[in-house]
Backbone atoms as SQL, in Angstrom:
CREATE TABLE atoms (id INTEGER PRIMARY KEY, chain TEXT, resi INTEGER, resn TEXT, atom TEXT, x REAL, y REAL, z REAL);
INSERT INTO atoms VALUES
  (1, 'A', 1, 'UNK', 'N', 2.551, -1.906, -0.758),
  (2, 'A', 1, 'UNK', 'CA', 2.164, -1.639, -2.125),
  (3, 'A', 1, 'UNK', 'C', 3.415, -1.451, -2.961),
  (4, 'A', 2, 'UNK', 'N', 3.109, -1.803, -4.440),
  (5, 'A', 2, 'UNK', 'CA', 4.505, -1.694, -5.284),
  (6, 'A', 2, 'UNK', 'C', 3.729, -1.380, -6.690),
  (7, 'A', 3, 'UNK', 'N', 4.510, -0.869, -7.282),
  (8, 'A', 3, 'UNK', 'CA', 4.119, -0.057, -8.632),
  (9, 'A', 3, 'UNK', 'C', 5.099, -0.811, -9.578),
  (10, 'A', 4, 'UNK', 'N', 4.570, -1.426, -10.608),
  (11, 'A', 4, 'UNK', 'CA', 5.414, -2.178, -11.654),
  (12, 'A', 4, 'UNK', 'C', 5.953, -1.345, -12.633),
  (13, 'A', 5, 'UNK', 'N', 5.847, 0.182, -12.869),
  (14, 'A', 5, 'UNK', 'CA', 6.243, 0.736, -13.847),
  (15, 'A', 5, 'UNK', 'C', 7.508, 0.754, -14.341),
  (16, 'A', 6, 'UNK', 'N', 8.647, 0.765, -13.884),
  (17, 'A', 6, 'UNK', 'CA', 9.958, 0.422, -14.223),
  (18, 'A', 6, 'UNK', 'C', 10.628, -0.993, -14.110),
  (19, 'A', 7, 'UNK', 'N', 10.092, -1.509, -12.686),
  (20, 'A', 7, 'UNK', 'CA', 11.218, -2.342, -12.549),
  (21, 'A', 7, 'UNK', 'C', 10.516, -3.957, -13.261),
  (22, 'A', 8, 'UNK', 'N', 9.802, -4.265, -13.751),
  (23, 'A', 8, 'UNK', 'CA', 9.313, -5.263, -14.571),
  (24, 'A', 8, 'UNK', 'C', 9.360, -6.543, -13.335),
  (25, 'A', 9, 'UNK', 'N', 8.635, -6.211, -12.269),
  (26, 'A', 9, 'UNK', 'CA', 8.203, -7.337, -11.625),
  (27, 'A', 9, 'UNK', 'C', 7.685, -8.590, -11.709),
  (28, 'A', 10, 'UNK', 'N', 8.226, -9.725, -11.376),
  (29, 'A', 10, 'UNK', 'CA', 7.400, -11.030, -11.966),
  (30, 'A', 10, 'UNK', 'C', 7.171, -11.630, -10.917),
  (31, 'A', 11, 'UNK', 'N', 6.281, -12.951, -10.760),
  (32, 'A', 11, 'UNK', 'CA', 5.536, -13.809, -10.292),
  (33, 'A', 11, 'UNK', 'C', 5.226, -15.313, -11.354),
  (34, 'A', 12, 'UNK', 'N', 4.952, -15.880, -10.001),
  (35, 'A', 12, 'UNK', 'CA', 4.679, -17.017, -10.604),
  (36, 'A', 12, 'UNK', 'C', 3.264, -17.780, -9.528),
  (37, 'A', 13, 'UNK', 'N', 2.531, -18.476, -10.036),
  (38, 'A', 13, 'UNK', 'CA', 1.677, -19.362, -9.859),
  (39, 'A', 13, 'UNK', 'C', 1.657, -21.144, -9.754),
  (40, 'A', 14, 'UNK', 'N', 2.338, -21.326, -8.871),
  (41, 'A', 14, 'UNK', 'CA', 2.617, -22.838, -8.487),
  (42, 'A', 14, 'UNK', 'C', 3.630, -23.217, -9.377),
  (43, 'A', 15, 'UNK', 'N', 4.037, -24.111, -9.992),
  (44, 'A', 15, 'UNK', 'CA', 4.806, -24.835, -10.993),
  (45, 'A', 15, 'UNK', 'C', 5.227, -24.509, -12.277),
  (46, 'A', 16, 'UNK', 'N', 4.253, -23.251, -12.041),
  (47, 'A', 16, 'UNK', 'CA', 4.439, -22.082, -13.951),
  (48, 'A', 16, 'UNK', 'C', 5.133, -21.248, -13.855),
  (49, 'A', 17, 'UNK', 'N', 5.708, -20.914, -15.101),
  (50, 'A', 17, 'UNK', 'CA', 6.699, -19.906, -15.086),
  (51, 'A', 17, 'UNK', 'C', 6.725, -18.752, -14.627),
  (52, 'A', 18, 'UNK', 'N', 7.840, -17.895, -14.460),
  (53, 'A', 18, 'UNK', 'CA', 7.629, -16.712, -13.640),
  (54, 'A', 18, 'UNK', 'C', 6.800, -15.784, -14.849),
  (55, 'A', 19, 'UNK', 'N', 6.157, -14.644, -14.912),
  (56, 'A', 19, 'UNK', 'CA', 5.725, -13.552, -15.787),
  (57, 'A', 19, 'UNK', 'C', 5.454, -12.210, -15.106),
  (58, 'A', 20, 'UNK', 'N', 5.456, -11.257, -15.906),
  (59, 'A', 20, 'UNK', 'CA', 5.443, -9.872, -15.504),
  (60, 'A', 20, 'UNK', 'C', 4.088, -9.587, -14.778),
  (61, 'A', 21, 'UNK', 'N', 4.033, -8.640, -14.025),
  (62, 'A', 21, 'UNK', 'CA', 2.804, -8.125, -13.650),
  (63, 'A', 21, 'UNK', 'C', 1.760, -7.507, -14.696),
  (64, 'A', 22, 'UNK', 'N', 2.660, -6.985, -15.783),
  (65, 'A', 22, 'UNK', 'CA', 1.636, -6.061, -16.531),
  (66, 'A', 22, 'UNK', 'C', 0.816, -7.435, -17.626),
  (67, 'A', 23, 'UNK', 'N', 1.092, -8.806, -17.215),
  (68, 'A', 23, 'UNK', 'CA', 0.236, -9.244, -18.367),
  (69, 'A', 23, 'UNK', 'C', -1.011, -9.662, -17.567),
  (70, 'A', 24, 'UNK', 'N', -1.057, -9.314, -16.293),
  (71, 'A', 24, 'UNK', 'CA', -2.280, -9.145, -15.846),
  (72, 'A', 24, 'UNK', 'C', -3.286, -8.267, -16.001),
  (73, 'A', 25, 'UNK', 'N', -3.690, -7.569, -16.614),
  (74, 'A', 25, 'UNK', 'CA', -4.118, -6.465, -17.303),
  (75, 'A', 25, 'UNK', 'C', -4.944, -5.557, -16.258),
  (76, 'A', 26, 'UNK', 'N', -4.261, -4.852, -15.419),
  (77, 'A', 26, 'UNK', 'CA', -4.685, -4.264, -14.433),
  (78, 'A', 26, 'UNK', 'C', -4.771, -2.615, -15.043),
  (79, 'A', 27, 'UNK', 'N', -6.166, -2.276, -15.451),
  (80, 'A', 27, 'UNK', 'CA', -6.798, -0.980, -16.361),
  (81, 'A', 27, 'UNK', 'C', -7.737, -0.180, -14.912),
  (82, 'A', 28, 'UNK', 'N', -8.204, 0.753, -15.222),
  (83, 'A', 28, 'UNK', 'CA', -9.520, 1.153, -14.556),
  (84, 'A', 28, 'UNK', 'C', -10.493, 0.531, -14.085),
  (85, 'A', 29, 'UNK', 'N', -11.333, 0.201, -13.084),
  (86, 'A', 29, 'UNK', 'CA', -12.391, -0.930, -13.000),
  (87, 'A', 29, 'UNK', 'C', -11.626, -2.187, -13.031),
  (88, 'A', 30, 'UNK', 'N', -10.774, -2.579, -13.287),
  (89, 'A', 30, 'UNK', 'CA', -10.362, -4.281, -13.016),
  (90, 'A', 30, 'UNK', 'C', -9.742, -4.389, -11.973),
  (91, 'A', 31, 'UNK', 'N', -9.811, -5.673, -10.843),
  (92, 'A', 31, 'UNK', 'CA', -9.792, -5.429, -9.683),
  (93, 'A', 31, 'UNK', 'C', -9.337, -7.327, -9.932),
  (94, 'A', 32, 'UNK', 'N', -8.286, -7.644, -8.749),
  (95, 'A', 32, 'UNK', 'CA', -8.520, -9.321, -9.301),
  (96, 'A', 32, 'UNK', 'C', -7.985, -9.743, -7.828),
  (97, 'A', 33, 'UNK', 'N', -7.980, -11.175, -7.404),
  (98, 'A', 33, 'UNK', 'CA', -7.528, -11.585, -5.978),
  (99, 'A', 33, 'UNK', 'C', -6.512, -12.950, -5.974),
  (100, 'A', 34, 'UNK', 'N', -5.612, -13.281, -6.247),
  (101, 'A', 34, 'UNK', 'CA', -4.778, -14.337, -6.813),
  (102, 'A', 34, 'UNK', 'C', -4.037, -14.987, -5.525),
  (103, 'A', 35, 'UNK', 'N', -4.317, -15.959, -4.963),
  (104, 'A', 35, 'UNK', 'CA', -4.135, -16.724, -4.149),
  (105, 'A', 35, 'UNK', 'C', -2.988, -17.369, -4.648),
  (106, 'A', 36, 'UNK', 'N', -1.345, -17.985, -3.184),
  (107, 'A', 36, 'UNK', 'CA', -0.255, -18.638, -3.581),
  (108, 'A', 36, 'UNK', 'C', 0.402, -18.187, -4.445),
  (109, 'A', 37, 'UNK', 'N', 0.918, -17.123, -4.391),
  (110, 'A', 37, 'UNK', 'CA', 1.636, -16.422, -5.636),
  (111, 'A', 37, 'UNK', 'C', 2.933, -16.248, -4.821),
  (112, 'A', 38, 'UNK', 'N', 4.426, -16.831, -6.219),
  (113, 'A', 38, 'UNK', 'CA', 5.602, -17.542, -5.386),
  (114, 'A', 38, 'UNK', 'C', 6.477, -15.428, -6.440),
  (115, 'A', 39, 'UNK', 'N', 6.790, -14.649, -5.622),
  (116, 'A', 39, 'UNK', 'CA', 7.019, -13.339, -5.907),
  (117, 'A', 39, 'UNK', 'C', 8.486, -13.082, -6.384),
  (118, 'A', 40, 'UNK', 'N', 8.802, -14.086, -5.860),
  (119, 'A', 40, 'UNK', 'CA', 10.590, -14.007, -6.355),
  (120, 'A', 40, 'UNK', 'C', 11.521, -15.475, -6.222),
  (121, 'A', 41, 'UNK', 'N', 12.168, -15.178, -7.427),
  (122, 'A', 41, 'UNK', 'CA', 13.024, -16.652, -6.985),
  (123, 'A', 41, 'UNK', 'C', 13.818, -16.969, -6.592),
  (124, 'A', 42, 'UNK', 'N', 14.516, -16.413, -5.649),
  (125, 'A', 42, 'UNK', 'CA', 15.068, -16.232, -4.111),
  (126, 'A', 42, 'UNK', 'C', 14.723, -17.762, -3.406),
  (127, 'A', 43, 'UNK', 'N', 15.278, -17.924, -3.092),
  (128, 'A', 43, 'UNK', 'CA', 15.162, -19.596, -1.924),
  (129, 'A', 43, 'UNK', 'C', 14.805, -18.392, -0.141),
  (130, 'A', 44, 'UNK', 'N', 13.685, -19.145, 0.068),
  (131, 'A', 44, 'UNK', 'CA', 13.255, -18.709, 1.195),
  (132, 'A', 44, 'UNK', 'C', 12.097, -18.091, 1.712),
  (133, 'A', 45, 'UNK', 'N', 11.523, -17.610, 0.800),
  (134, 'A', 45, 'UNK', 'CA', 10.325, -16.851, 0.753),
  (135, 'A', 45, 'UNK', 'C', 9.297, -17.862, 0.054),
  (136, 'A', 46, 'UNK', 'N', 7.915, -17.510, 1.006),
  (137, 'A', 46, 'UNK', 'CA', 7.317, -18.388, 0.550),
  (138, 'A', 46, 'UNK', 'C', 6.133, -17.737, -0.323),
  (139, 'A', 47, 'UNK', 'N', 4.877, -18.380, -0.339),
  (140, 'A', 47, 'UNK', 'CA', 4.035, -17.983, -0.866),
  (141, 'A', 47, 'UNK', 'C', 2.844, -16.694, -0.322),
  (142, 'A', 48, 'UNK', 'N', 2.411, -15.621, -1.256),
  (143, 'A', 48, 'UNK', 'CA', 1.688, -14.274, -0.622),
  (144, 'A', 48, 'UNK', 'C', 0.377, -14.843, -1.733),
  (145, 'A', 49, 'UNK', 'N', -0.980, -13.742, -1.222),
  (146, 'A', 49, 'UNK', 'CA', -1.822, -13.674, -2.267),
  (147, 'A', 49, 'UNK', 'C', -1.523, -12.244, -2.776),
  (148, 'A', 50, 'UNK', 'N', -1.808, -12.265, -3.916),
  (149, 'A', 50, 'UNK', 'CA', -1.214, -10.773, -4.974),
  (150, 'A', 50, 'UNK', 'C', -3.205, -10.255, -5.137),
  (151, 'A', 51, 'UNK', 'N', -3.245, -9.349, -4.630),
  (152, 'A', 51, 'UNK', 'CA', -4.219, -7.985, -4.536),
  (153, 'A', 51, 'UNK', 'C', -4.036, -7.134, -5.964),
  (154, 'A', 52, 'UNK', 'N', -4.804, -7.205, -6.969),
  (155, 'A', 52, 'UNK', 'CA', -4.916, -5.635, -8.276),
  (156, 'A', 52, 'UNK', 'C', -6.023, -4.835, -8.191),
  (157, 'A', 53, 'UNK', 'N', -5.912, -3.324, -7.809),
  (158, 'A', 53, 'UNK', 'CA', -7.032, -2.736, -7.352),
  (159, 'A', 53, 'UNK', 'C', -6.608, -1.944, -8.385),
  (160, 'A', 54, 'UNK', 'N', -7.629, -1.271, -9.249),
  (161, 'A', 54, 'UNK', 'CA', -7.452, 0.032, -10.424),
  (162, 'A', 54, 'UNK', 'C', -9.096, 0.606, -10.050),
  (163, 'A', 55, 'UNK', 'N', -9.398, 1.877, -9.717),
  (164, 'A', 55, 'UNK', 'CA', -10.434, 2.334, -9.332),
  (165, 'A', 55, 'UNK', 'C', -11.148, 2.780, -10.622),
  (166, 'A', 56, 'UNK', 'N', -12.291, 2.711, -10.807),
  (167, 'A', 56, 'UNK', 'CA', -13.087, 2.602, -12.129),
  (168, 'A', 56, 'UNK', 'C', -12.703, 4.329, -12.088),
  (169, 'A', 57, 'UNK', 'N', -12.970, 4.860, -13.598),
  (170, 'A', 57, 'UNK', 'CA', -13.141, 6.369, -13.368),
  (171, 'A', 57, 'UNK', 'C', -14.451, 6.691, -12.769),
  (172, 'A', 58, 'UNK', 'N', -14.216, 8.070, -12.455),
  (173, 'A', 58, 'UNK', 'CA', -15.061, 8.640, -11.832),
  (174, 'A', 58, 'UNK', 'C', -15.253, 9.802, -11.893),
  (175, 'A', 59, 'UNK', 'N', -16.573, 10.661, -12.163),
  (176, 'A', 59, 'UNK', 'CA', -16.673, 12.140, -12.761),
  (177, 'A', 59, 'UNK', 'C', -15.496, 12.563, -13.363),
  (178, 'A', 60, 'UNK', 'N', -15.331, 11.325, -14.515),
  (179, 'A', 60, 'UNK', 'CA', -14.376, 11.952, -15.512),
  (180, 'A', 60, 'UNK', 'C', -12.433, 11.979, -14.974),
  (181, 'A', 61, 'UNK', 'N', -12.579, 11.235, -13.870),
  (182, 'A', 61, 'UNK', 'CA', -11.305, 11.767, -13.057),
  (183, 'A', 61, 'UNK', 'C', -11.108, 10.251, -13.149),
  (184, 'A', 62, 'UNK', 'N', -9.550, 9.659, -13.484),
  (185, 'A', 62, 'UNK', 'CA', -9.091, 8.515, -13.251),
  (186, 'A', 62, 'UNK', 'C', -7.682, 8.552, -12.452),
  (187, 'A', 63, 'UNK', 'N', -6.767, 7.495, -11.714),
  (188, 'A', 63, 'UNK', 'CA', -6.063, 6.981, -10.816),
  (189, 'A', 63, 'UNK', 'C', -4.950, 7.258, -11.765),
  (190, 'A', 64, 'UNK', 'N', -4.000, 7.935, -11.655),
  (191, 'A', 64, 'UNK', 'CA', -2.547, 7.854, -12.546),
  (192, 'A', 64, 'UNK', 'C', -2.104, 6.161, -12.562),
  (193, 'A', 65, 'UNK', 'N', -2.152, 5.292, -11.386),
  (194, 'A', 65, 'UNK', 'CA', -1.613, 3.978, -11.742),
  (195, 'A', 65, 'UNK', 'C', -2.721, 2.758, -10.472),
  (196, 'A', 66, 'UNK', 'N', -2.585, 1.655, -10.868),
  (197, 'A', 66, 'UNK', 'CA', -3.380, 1.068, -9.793),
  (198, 'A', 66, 'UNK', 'C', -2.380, 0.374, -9.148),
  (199, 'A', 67, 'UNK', 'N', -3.137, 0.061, -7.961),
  (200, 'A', 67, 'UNK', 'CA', -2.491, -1.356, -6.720),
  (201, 'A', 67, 'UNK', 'C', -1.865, -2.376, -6.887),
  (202, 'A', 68, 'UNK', 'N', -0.729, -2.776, -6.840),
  (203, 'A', 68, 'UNK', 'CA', -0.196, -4.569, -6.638),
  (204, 'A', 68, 'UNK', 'C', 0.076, -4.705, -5.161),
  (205, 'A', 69, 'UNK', 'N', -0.597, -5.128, -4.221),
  (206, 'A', 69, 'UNK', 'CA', -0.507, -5.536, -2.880),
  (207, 'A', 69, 'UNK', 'C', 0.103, -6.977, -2.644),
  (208, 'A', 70, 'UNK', 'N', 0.703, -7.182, -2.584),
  (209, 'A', 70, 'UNK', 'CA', 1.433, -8.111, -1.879),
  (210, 'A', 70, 'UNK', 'C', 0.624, -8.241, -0.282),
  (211, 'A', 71, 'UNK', 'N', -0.104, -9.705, -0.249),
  (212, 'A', 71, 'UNK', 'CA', -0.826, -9.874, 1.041),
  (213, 'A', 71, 'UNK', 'C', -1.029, -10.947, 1.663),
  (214, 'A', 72, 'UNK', 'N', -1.043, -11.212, 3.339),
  (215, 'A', 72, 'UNK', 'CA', -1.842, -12.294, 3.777),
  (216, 'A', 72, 'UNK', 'C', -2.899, -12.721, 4.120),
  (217, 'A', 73, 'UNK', 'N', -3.467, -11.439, 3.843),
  (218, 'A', 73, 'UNK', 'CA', -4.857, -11.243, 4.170),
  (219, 'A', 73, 'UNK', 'C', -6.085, -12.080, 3.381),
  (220, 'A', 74, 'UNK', 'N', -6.330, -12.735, 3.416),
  (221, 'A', 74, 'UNK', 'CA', -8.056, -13.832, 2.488),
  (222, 'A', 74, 'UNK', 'C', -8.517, -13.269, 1.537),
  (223, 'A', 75, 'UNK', 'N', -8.779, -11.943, 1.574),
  (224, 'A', 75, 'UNK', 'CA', -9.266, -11.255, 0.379),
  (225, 'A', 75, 'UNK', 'C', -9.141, -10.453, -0.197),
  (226, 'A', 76, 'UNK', 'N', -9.937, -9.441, -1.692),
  (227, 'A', 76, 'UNK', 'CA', -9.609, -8.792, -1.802),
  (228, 'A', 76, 'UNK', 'C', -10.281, -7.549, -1.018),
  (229, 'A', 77, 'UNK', 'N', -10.747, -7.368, -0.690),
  (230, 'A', 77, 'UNK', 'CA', -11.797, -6.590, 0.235),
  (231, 'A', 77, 'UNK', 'C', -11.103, -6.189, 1.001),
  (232, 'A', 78, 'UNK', 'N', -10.521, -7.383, 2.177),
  (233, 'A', 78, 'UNK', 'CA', -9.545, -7.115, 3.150),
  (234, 'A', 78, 'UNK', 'C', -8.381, -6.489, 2.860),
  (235, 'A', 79, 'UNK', 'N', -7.713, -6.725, 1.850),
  (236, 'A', 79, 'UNK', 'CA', -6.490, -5.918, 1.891),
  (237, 'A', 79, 'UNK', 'C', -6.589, -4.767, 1.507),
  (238, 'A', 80, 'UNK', 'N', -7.472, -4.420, 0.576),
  (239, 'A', 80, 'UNK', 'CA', -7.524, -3.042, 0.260),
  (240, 'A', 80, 'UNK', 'C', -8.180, -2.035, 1.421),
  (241, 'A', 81, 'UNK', 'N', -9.132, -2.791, 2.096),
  (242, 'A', 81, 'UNK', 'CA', -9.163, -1.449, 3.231),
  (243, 'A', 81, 'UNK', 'C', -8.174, -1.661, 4.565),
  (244, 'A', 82, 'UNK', 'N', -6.835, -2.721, 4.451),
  (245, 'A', 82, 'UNK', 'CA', -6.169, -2.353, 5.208),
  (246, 'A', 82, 'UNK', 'C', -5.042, -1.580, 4.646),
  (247, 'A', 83, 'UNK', 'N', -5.241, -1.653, 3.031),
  (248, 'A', 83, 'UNK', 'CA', -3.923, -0.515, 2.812),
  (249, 'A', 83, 'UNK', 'C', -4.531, 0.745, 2.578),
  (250, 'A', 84, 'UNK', 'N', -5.922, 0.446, 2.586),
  (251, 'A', 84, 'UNK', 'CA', -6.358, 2.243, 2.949),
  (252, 'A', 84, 'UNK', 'C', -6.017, 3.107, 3.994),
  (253, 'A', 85, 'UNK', 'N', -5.816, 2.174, 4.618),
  (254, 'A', 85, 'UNK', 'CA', -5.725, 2.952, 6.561),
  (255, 'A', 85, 'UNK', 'C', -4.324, 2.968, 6.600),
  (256, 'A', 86, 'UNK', 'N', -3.554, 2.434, 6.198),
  (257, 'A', 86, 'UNK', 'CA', -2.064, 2.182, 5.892),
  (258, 'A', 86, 'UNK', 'C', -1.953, 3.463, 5.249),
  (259, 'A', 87, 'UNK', 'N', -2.111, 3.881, 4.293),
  (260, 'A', 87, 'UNK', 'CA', -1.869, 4.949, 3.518),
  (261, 'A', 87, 'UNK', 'C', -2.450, 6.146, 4.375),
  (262, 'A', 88, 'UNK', 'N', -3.830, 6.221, 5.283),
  (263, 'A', 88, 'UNK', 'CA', -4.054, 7.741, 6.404),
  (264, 'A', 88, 'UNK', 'C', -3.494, 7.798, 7.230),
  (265, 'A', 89, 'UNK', 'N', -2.445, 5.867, 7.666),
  (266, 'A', 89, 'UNK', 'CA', -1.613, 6.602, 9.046),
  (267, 'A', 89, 'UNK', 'C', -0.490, 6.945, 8.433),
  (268, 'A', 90, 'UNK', 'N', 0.418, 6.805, 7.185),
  (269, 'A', 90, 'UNK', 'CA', 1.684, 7.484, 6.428),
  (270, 'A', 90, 'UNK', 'C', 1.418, 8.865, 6.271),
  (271, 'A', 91, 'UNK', 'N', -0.160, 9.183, 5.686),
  (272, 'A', 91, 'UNK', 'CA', -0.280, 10.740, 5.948),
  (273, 'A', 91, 'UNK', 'C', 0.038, 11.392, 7.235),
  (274, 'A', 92, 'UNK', 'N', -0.491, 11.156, 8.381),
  (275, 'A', 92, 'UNK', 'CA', -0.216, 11.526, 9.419),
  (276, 'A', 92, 'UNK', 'C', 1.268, 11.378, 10.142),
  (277, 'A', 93, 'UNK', 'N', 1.800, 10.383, 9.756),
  (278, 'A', 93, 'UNK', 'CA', 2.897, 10.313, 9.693),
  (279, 'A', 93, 'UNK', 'C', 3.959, 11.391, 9.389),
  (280, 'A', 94, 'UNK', 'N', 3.856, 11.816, 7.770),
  (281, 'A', 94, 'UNK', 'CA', 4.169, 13.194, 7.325),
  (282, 'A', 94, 'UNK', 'C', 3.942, 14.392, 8.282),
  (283, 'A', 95, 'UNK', 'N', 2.630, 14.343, 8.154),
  (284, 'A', 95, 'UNK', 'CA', 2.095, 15.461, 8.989),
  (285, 'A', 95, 'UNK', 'C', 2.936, 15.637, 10.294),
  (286, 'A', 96, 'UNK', 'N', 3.239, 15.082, 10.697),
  (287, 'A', 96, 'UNK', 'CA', 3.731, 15.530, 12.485),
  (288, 'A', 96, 'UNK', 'C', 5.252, 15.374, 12.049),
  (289, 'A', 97, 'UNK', 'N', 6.013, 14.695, 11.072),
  (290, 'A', 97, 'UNK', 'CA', 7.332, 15.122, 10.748),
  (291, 'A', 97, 'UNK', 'C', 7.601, 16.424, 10.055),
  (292, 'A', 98, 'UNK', 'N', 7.532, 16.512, 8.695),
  (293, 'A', 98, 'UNK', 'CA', 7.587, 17.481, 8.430),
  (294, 'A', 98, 'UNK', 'C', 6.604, 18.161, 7.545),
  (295, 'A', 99, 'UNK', 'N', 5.418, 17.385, 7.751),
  (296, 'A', 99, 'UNK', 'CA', 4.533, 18.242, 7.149),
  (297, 'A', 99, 'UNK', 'C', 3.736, 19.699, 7.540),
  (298, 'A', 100, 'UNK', 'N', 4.113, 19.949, 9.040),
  (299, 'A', 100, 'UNK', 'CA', 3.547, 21.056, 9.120),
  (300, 'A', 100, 'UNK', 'C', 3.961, 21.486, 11.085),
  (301, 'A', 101, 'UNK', 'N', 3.648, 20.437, 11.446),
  (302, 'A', 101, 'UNK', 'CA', 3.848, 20.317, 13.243),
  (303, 'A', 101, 'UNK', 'C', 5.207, 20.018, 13.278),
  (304, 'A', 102, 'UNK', 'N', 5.898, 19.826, 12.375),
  (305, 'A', 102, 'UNK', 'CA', 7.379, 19.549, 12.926),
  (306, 'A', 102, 'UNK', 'C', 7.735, 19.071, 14.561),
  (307, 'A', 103, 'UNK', 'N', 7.231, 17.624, 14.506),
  (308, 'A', 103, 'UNK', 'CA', 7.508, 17.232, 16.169),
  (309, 'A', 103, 'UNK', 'C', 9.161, 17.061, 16.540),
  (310, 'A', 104, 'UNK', 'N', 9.739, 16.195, 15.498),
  (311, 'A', 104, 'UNK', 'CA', 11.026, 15.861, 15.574),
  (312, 'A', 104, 'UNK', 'C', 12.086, 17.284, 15.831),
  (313, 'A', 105, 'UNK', 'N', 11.615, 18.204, 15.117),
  (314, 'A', 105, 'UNK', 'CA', 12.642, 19.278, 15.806),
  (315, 'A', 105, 'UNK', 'C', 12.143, 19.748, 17.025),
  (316, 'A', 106, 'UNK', 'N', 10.860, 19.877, 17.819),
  (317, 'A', 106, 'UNK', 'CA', 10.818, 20.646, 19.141),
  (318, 'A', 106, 'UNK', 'C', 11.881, 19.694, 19.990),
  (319, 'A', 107, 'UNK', 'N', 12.624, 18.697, 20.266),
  (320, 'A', 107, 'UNK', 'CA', 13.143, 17.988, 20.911),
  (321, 'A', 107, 'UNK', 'C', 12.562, 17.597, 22.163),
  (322, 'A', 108, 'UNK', 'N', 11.042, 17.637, 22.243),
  (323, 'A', 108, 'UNK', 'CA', 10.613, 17.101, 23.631),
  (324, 'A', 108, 'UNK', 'C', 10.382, 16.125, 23.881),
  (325, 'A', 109, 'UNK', 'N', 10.422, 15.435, 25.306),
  (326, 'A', 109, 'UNK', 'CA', 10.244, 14.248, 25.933),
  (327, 'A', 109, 'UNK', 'C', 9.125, 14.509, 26.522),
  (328, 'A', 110, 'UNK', 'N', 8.671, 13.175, 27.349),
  (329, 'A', 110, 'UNK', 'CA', 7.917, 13.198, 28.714),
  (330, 'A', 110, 'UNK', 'C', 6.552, 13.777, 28.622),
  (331, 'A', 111, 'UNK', 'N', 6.193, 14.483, 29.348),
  (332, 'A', 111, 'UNK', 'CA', 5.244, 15.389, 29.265),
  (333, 'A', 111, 'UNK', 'C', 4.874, 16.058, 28.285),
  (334, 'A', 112, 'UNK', 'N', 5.877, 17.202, 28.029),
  (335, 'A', 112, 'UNK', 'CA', 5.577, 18.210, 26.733),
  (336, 'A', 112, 'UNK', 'C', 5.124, 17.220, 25.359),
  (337, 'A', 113, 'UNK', 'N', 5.768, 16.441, 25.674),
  (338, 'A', 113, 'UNK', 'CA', 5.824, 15.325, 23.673),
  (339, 'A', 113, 'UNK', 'C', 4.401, 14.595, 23.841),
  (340, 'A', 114, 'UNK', 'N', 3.740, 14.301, 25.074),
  (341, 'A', 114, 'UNK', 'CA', 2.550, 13.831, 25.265),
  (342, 'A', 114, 'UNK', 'C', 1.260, 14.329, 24.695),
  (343, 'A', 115, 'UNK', 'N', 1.735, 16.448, 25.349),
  (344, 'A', 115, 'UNK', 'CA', 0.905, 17.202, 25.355),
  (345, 'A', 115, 'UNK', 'C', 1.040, 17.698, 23.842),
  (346, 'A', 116, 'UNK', 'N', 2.262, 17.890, 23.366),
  (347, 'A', 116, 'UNK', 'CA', 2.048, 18.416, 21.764),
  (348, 'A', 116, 'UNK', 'C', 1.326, 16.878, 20.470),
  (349, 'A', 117, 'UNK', 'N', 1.934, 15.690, 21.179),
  (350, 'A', 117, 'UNK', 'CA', 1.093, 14.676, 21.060),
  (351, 'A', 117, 'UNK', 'C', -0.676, 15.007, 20.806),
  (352, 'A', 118, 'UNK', 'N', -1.271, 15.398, 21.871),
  (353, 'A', 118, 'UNK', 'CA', -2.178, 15.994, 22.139),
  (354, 'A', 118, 'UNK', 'C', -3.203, 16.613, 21.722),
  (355, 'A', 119, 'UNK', 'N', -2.382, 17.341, 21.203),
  (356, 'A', 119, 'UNK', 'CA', -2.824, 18.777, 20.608),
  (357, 'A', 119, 'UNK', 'C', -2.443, 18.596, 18.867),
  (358, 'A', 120, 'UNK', 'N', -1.799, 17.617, 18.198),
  (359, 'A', 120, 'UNK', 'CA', -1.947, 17.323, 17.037),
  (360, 'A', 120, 'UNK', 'C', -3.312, 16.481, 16.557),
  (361, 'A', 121, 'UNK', 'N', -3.541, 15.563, 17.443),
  (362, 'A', 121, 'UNK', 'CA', -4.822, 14.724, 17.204),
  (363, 'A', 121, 'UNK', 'C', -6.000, 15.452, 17.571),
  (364, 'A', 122, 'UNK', 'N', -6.145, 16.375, 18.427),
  (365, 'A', 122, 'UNK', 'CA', -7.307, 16.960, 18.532),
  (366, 'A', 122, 'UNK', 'C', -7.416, 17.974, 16.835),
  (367, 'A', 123, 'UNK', 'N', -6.210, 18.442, 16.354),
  (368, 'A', 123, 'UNK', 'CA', -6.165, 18.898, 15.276),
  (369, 'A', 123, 'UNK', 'C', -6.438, 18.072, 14.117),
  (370, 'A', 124, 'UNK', 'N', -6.178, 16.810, 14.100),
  (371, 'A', 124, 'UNK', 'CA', -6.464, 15.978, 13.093),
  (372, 'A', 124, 'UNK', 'C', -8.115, 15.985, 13.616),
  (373, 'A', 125, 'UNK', 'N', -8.806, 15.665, 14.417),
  (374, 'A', 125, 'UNK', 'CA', -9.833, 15.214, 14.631),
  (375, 'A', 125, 'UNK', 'C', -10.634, 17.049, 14.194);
């Protein structure tokens, strides 16, 4: 995932010029799926489909910014619930560094790192 707010990201669509992300008008509720999209003009890289997810509001509560996914995935469907799960294993991720279990400082191997292993997922669960 990438957030266009500063760095004025562009793209292009086959043979057309490059343009910014924001003239795609990615608001609340607009959601779009753009197949062959050439992301930079760099020699070497080839073509991704570009994913815009902005979650409609909801009880009054809206998303500070929406989705630009960069994907290979067929759809839009597909990519967004694989960067959903992408985003609960980075939480967990945190979590066992330094969000709370601090694994990286007990310094264990082998066994013990299995068992505190262990005993974090039964805690997540």
């Amino acid at each position: 995932m990438f957030c266009d707010k500063n760095r004025g990201h562009i793209f292009a669509l086959g043979d057309q010029s490059y343009q910014r992300l924001q003239t795609l008008g990615l608001k609340p509720g607009v959601s779009f799926f753009i197949q062959n999209v050439q992301f930079t003009k760099q020699k070497g890289f080839g073509t991704f489909n570009l994913a815009g997810y902005y979650p409609r509001k909801y009880r009054g509560k809206v998303e500070p910014s929406g989705w630009y996914l960069l994907t290979n995935l067929g759809s839009l469907k597909a990519a967004i619930k694989a960067f959903k799960c992408r985003s609960g294993i980075e939480a967990s991720f945190t979590d066992c560094k330094t969000g709370g279990y601090n694994l990286e400082s007990t310094y264990a191997t082998g066994q013990r790192l299995i068992a505190l292993i262990l005993l974090v997922a039964f805690a997540f669960a």
